[in-house]
C-alpha positions as CSV (number, residue, x, y, z in Angstrom):
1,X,151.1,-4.8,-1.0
2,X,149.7,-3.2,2.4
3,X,152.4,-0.4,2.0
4,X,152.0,0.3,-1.1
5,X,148.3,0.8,-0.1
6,X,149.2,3.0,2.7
7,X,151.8,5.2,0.7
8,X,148.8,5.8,-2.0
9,X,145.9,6.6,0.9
10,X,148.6,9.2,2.7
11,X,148.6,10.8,-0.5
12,X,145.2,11.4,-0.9
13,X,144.9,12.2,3.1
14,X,147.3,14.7,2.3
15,X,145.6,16.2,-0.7
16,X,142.6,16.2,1.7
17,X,144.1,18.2,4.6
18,X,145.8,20.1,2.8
19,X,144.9,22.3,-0.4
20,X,142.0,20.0,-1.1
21,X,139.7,22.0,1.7
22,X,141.8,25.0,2.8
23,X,142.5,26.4,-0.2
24,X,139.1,26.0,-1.6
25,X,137.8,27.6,1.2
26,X,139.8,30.6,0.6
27,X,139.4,31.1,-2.7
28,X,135.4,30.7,-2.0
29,X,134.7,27.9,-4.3
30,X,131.6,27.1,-2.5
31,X,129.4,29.5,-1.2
32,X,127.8,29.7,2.0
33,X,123.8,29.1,1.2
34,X,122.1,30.3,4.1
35,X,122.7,34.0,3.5
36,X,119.4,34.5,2.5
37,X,116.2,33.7,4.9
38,X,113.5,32.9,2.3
39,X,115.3,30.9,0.3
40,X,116.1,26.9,1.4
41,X,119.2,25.0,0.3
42,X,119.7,21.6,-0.3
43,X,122.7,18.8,-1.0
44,X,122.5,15.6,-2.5
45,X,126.0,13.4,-2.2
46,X,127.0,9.6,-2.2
47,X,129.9,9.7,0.3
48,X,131.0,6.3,-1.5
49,X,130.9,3.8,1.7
50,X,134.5,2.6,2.8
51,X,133.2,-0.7,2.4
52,X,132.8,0.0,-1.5
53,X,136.1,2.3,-1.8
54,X,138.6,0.3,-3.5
55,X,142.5,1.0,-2.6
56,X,143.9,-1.4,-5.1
57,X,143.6,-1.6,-8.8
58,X,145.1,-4.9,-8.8
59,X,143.8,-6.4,-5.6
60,X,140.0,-5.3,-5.7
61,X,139.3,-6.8,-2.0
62,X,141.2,-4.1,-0.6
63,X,139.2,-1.9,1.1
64,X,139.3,2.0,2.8
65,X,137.2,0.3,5.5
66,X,139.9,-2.3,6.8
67,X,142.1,0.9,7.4
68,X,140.6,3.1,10.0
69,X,143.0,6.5,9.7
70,X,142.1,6.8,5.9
71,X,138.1,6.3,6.5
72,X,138.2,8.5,9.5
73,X,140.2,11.4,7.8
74,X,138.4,11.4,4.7
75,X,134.9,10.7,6.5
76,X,135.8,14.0,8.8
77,X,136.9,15.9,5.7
78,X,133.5,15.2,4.2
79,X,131.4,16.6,6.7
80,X,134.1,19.7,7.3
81,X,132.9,20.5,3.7
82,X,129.1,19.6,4.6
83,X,129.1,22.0,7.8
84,X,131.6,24.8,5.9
85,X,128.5,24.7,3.5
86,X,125.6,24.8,5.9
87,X,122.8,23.5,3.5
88,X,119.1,23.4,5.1
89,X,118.8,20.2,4.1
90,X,121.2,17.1,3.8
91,X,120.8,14.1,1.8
92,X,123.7,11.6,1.7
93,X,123.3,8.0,0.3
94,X,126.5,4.8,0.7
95,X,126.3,6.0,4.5
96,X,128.1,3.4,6.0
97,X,125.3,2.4,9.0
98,X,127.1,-1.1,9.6
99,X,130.0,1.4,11.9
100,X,128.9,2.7,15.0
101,X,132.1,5.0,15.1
102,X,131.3,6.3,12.0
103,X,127.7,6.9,12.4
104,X,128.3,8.7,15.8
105,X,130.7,10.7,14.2
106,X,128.0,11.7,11.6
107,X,125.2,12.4,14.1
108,X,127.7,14.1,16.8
109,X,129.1,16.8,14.6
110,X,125.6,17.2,12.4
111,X,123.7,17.3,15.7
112,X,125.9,19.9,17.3
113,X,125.9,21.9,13.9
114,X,121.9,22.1,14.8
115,X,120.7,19.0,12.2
116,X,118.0,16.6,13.3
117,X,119.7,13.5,11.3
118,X,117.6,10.2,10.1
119,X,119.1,7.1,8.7
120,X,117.9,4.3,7.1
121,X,120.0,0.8,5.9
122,X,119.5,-1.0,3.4
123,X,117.5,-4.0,3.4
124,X,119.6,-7.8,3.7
125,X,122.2,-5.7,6.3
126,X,124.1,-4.6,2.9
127,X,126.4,-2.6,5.0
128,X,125.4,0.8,3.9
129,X,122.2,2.9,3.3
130,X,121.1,6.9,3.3
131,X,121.2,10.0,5.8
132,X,118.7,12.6,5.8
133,X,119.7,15.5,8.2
134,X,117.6,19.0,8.3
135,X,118.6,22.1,9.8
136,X,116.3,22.5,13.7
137,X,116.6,26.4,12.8
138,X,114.3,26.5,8.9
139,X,112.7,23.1,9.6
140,X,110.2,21.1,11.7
141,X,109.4,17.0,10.4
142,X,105.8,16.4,10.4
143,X,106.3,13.4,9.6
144,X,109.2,10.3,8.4
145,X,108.3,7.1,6.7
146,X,111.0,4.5,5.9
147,X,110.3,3.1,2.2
148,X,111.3,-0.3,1.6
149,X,111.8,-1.8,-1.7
150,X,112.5,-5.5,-0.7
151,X,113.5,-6.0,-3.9
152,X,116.8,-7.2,-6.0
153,X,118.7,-4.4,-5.3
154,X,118.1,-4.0,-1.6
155,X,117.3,-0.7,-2.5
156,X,115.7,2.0,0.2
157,X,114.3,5.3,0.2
158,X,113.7,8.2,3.0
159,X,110.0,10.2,2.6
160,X,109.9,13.2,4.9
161,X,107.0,15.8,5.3
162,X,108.4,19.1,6.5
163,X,107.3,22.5,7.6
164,X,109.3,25.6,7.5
165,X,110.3,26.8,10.9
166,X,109.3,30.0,10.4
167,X,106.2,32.3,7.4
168,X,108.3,32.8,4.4
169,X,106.4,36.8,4.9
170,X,104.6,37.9,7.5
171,X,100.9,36.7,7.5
172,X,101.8,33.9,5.2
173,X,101.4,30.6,6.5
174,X,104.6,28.1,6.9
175,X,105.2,26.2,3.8
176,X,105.5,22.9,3.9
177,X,107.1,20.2,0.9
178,X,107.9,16.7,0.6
179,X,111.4,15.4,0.7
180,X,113.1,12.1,-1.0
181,X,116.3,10.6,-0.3
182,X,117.3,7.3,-2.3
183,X,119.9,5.8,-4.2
184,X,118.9,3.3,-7.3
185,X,120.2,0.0,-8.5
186,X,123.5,0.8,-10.2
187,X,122.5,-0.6,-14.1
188,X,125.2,-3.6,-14.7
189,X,123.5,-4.9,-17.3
190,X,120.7,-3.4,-19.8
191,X,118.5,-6.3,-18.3
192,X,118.2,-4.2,-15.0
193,X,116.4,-1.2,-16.3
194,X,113.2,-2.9,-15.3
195,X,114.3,-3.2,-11.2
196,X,115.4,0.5,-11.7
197,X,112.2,1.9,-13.2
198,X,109.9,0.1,-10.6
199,X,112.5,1.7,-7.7
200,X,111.1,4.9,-9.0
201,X,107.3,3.9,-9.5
202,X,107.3,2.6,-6.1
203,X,108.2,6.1,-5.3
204,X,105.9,7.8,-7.1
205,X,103.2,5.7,-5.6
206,X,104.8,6.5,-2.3
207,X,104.3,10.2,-2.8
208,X,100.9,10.3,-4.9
209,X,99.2,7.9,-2.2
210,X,100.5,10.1,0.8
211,X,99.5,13.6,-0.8
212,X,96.0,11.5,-1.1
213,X,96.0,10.2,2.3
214,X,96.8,13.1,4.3
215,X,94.9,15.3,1.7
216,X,98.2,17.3,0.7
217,X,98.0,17.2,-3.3
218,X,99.2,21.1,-3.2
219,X,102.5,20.1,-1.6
220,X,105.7,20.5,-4.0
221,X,108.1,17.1,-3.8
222,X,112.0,17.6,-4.0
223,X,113.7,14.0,-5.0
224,X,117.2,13.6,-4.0
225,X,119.5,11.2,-4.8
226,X,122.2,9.1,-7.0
227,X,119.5,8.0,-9.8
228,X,122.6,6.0,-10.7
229,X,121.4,7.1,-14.7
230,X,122.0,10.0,-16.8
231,X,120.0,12.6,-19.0
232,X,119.5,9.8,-21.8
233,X,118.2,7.1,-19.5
234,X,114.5,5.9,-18.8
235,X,114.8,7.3,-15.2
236,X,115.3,10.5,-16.4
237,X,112.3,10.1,-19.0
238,X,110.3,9.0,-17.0
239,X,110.5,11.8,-13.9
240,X,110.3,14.2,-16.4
241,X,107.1,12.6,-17.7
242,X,105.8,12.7,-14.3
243,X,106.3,16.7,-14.2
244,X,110.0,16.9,-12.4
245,X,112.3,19.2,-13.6
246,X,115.7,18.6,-12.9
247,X,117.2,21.5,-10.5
248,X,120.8,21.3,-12.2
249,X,119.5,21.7,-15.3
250,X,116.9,24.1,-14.7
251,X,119.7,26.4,-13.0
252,X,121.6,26.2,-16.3
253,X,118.9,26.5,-18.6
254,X,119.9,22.8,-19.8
255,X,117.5,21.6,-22.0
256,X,116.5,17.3,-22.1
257,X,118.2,17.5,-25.6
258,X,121.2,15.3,-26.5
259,X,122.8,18.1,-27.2
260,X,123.1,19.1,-23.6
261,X,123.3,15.5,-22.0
262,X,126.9,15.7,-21.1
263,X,127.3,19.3,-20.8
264,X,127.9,18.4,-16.7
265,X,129.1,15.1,-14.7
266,X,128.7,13.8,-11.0
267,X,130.3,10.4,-10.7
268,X,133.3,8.1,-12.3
269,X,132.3,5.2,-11.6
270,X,134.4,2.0,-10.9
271,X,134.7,1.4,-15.0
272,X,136.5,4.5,-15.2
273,X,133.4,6.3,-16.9
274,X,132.5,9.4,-15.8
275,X,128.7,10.6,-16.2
276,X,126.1,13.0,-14.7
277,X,124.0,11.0,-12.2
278,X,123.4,12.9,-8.7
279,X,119.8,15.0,-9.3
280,X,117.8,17.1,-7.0
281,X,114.3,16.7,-8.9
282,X,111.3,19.2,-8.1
283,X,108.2,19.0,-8.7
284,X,105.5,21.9,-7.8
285,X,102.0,20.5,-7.3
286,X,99.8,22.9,-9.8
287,X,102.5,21.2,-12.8
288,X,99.7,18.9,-14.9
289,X,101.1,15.6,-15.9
290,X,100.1,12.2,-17.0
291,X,98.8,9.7,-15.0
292,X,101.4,7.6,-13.0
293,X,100.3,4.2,-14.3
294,X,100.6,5.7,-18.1
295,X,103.6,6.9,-17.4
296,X,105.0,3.8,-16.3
297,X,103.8,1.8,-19.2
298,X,104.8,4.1,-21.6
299,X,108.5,4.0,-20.0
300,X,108.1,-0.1,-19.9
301,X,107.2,-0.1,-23.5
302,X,110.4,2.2,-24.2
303,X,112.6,-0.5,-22.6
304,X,110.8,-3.5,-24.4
305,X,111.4,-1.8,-27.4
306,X,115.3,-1.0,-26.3
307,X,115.4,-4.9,-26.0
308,X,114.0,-5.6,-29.2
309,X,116.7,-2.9,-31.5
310,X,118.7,-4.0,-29.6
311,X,118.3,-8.0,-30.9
312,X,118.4,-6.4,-34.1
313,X,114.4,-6.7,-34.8
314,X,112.7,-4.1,-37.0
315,X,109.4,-3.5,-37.1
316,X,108.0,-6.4,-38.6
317,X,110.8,-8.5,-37.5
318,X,109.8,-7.9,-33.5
319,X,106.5,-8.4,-34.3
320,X,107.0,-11.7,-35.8
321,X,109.3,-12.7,-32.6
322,X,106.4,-11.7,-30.4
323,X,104.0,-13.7,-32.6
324,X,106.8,-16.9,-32.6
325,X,105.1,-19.5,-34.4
326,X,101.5,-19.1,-33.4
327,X,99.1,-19.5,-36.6
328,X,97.6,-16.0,-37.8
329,X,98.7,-12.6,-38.1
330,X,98.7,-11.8,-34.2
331,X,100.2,-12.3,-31.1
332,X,98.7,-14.1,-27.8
333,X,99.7,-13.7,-24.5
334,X,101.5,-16.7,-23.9
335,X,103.3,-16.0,-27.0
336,X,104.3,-12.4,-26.0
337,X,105.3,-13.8,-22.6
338,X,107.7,-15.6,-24.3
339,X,109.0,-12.9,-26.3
340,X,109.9,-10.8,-23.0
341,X,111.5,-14.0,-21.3
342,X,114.1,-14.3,-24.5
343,X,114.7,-11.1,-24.5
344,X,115.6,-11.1,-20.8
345,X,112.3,-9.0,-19.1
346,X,110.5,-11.5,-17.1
347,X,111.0,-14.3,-15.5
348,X,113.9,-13.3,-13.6
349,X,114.4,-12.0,-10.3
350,X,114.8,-8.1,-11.1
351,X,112.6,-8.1,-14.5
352,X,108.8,-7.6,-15.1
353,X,106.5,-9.6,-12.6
354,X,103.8,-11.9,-14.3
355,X,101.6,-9.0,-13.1
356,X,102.8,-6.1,-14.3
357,X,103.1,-8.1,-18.0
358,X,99.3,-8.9,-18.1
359,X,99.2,-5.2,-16.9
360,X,100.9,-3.8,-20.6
361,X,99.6,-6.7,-22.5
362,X,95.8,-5.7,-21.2
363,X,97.2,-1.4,-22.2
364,X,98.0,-3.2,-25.8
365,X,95.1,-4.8,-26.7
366,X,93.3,-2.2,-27.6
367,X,89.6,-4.0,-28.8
368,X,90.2,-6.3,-25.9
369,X,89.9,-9.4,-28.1
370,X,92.5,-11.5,-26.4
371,X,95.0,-11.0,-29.3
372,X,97.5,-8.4,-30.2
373,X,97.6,-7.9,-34.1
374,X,100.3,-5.8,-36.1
375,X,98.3,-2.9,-36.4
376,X,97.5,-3.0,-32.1
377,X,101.2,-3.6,-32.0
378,X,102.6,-0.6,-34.2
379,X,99.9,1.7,-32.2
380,X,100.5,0.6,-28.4
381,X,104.4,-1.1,-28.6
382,X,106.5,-0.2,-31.6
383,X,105.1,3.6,-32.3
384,X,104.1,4.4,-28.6
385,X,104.2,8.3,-28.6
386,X,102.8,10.5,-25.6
387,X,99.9,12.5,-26.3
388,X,99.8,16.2,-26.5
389,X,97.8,16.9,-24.0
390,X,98.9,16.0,-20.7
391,X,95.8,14.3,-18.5
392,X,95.1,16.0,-15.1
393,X,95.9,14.0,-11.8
394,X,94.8,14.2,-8.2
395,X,91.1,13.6,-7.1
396,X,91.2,17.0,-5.0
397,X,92.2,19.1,-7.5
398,X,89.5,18.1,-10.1
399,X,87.3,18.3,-7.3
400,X,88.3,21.9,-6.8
401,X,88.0,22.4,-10.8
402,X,84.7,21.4,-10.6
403,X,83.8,24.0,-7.5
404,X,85.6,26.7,-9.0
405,X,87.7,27.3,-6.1
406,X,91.2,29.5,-6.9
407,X,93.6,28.0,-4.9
408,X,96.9,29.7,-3.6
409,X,100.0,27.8,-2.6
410,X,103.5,28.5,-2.3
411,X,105.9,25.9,-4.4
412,X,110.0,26.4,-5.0
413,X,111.5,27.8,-7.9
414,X,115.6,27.1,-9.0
415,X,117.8,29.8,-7.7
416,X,120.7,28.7,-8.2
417,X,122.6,25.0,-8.5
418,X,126.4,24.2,-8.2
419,X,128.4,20.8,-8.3
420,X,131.8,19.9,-6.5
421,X,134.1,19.7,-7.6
422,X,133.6,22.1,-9.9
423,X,135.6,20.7,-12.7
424,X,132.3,18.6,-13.2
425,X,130.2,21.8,-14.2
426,X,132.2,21.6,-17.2
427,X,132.4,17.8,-17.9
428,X,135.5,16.8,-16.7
429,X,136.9,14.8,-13.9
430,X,139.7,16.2,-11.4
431,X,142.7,13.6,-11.1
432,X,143.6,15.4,-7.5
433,X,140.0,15.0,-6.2
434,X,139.0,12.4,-3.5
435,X,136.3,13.0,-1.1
436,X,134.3,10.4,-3.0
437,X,133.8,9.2,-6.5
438,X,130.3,11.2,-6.8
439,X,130.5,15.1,-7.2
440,X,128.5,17.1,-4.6
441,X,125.4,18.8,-5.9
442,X,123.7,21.8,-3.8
443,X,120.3,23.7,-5.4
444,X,119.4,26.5,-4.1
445,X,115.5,27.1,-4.0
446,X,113.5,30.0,-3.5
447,X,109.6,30.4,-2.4
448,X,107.2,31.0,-5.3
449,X,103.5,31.9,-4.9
450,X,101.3,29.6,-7.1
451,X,98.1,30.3,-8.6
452,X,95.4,26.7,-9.0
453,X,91.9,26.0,-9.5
């Protein structure tokens, strides 16, 4: 079995060494992306930990990390590629931090390439975790904050406040953003969708309370990361909600339409699947957008509904589930607490928190009477639409709506955006490519001036 193993990791080493880098780099399939000073670049990739990489199909505890030659090779071609490329900015996530080797390897050649690296494991010891690195020569770090989750997933994220190095123009002042590196809850089971939406919340609330804090509500935010969801997902629905574009997209004037939700991929994952799940979100600071706690119950609501179709319950039918066998046309909160433990959303250790339940079942009862009836229901659950009109956020900025102040800042816009390999541009998956199971994806921003009250 072990040689049969090794005969099938020489392979792919040889693919690797071979025309898998060289050629590509001859026939310029990636670009070089620091030809042009003002701009910044940036590359998101999940490096698949050797710990997770199985060698096997029939014996899944073989692993790429009880064989050193095939972790180190394809580990070294990885950041050959990642230094060939020379993005500004570096996020990887399934960085295996539980191997010293390999993280010296990572920080050596990174920090000899000129990158100031940061890593952060995942909570438990889980073996593996994320790698920021930034380029000494566009970037200085104002500031680093590990985010922990401490949640189901052992999940983690990176927050990093940066400053350009240098004035984009002379007499400007240097421009400074928000950076995100994280890597969601992989979604075994529809049941999970809850843990995954809260990773992101606790994001947001990350972000929103240190642009508050440090008084920085003009700053743009880049997210990096595998979301681990696609286009059609409440991830996805949710960021945009919250006024993130998705670079890709953006790049390839890809609209949120099903129509376009697999015109690209980034990831086959171990079911064979392959879908589009790597994103580099922006988000520039004078975009208006809902509040965060509205977003977050309309995206809750979403997935109660999900649950509920998904039990085959209409309408009327999920409301009398939620009402159970209480007397009178309504529905109480013990009954409705119910309802979300059937259904699999509370009372388990990655669904809603008893909390956050009174939280949507106070945003439901609308006259406050202590009862949910069918017409409260069809309004705030079942029929839940988002409002034209987009409410404003941030107390500085209404503060400087109410003073009249213009405000100039500079934000990003999408230059350009390109995925590795780039079979995956087009929706399919090369047989003959193994770096890692996740395509890499590299946006290419440029500095826009931005006009707010």
């Amino acid at each position: 079995m072990v040689a049969i193993v090794e005969s099938s990791a020489n392979q792919n080493m040889s693919q690797l060494i071979s025309g898998g880098i060289e050629t590509n780099f001859l026939n310029g399939a990636i670009p070089r992306t620091m030809n042009d000073d003002s701009c910044i670049s940036c590359t998101t990739f999940n490096i698949l930990a050797p710990i997770y990489k199985r060698l096997d199909q029939h014996n899944q505890n073989i692993r790429e990390s009880d064989f050193k030659a095939f972790w180190y090779t394809r580990n070294e071609a990885i950041l050959d590629w990642l230094l060939y490329e020379r993005s500004s900015i570096i996020c990887l996530q399934e960085f295996w931090v539980g191997n010293e080797e390999l993280v010296h390897m990572y920080q050596q050649r990174l920090g000899d390439a000129g990158y100031v690296t940061f890593q952060l494991g995942r909570t438990n010891n889980r073996g593996d975790g994320l790698l920021t690195a930034l380029h000494k020569d566009y970037f200085e770090v104002l500031n680093y904050q590990d985010l922990l989750f401490n949640d189901f997933g052992d999940r983690v994220a990176q927050l990093l406040h940066v400053r350009s190095a240098v004035p984009q123009r002379k007499g400007d002042s240097q421009q400074e953003f928000l950076i995100v590196n994280t890597h969601l809850l992989f979604p075994h089971n529809s049941s999970l969708s809850i843990v995954r939406l809260n990773q992101v919340y606790k994001i947001l609330q990350y972000v929103e309370t240190y642009q508050r804090e440090n008084k920085l509500n003009s700053l743009p935010a880049i997210l990096c990361g595998d979301w681990n969801g696609s286009k059609r997902g409440h991830v996805y629905k949710f960021l945009r909600s919250q006024g993130f574009v998705s670079s890709y997209d953006n790049a390839h004037q890809y609209t949120d339409s099903d129509a376009d939700a697999h015109k690209w991929v980034s990831h086959r994952n171990h079911r064979g699947n392959i879908c589009g799940v790597d994103f580099i979100w922006l988000r520039n600071s004078t975009k208006s957008r809902k509040q965060l706690k509205t977003s977050w119950f309309e995206a809750i609501v979403g997935i109660i509904k999900c649950h509920l179709l998904k039990a085959s319950l209409g309408e009327k039918d999920a409301f009398a589930f939620l009402k159970a066998d209480e007397l009178g046309d309504f529905i109480t909160y013990s009954a409705f607490c119910e309802g979300l433990r059937q259904v699999n959303l509370i009372g388990l250790p990655y669904g809603l928190s008893f909390q956050q339940a009174k939280d949507i079942w106070i945003q439901a009862d609308m006259d406050g009477n202590g009862v949910v009836d069918y017409e409260e229901f069809k309004q705030r659950i079942w029929n839940l639409t988002c409002p034209e009109e987009e409410e404003s956020c941030g107390s500085s900025e209404e503060e400087e709506e109410e003073e009249g102040v213009r405000k100039e800042s500079i934000g990003f816009s999408v230059k350009n955006a390109f995925l590795f390999p780039r079979e995956a541009e087009k929706g399919m998956w090369p047989e003959n490519y193994s770096l890692s199971d996740h395509a890499r994806l590299t946006v290419v921003f440029s500095p826009v001036r931005l006009n707010s009250y």
